[in-house]
C-alpha positions in Angstrom: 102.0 86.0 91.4 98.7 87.5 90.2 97.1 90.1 91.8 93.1 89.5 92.2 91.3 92.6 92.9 89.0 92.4 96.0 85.5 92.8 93.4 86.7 89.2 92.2 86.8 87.9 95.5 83.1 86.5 96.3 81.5 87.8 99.4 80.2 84.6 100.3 80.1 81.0 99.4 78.2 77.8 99.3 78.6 74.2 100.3 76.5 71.6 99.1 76.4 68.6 101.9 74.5 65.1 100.3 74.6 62.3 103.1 74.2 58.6 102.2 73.8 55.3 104.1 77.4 55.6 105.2 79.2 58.7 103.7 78.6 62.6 103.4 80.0 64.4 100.7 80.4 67.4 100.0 80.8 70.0 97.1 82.3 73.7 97.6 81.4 76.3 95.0 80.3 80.7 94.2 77.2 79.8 93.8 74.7 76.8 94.5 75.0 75.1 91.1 79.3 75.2 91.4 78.7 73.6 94.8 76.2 71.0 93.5 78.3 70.2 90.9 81.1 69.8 92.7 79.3 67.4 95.4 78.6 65.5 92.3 81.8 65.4 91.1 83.3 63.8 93.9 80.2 61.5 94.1 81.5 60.4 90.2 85.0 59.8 91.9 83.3 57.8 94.4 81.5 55.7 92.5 84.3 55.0 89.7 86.4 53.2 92.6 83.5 51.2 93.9 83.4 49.9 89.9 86.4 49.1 89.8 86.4 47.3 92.5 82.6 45.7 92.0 81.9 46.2 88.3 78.6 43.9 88.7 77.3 46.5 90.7 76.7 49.0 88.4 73.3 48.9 88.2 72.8 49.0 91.8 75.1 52.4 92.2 73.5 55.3 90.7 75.2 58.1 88.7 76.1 61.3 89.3 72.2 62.5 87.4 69.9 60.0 89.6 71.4 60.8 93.4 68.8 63.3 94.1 66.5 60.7 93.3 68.2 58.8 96.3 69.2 61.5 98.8 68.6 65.3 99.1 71.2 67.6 98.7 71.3 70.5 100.9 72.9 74.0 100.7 74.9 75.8 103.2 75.9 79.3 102.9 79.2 80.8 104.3 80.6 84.5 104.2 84.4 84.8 103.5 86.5 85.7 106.3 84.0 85.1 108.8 84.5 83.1 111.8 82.0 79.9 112.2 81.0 77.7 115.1 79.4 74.9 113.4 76.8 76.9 111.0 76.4 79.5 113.2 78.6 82.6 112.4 80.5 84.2 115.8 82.1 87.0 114.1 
């Protein structure tokens, strides 16, 4: 197994939360651009099954580049090892 030194280990990190008319996802990521992009990865995966399911409805479904044009995405910020009770850090 590979050591990682702790200067490779990120202090902190950052969640990117998008909720819709009936889901919330969410993206994890170093930085807020990882997170976004992860958000909108899983958004991608999302909408894929919908069209496979209901291909006449693309149109209607926007990609991955148009959601923030639909609903905000917003960013949370998180420090490793740190103890949480909803967003609100305890210890």
């Amino acid at each position: 197994m590979m050591q990682v030194s702790d200067a490779a280990v990120p202090a902190h990190f950052y969640v990117a939360e998008m909720i819709t008319h009936n889901f919330i996802f969410k993206g994890t990521g170093r930085c807020k651009d990882d997170a976004r992009a992860a958000l909108l990865r899983g958004w991608t995966a999302h909408r894929n099954a919908l069209l496979a399911q209901y291909p006449e409805r693309s149109d209607s479904i926007p990609v991955a580049d148009k959601m923030e044009e639909h609903f905000r995405i917003y960013y949370l910020e998180f420090d490793m090892d740190a103890g949480y009770r909803g967003n609100d850090r305890l210890v």
